[in-house]
Steps between C-alpha positions, in 0.01 A plus 500: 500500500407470823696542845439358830774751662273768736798708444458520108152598534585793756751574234187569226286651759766757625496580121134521460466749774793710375348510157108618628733743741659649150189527329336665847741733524460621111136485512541718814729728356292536176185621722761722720584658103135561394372613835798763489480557151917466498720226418577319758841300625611280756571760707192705488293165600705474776462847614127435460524238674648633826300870494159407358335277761175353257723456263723276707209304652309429135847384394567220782199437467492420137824327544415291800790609702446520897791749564586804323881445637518149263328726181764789579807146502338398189536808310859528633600166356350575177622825496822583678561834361215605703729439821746747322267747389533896613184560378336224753694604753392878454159382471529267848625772688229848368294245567588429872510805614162581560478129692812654721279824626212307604726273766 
């Protein structure tokens, strides 16, 4: 069936991009696992993500995202418990102190 309504097709290309954005972010997370040798969770591939600066480039740049501020809203829609997480939070903050001493 096909639609004339440009909102409709948005619709199916909003889903399209989530969908490659899922598969991305597993593929992503798979390499993260045998790179590390470790199993790896949504949490560790966002701590990767924020200390590991190659890492974060080959992954926007695999997923065609411009900003790494939209990649770090995507993961939090997908996966909210990452907003509640100590273990992020711990991570965020070792991880900011040595960015603190050099100001």
């Amino acid at each position: 069936m096909y639609h004339d309504d440009i909102d409709y097709a948005q619709d199916h290309t909003h889903t399209i991009a989530d969908r490659e954005l899922d598969e991305i972010i597993l593929r992503m997370g798979s390499l993260l696992s045998i790179l590390n040798n470790k199993k790896t969770n949504q949490v560790k591939l966002l701590i990767a993500l924020v200390r590991d600066d190659e890492f974060r480039h080959w992954f926007l740049e695999i997923a065609d995202i411009d900003s790494f501020q939209y990649l770090i809203r995507c993961l939090m829609d997908k996966y909210p418990t990452l907003c509640k997480s100590k273990v992020v939070t711990g991570a965020l903050i070792r991880g900011n102190k040595p960015r603190k001493n050099t100001l």
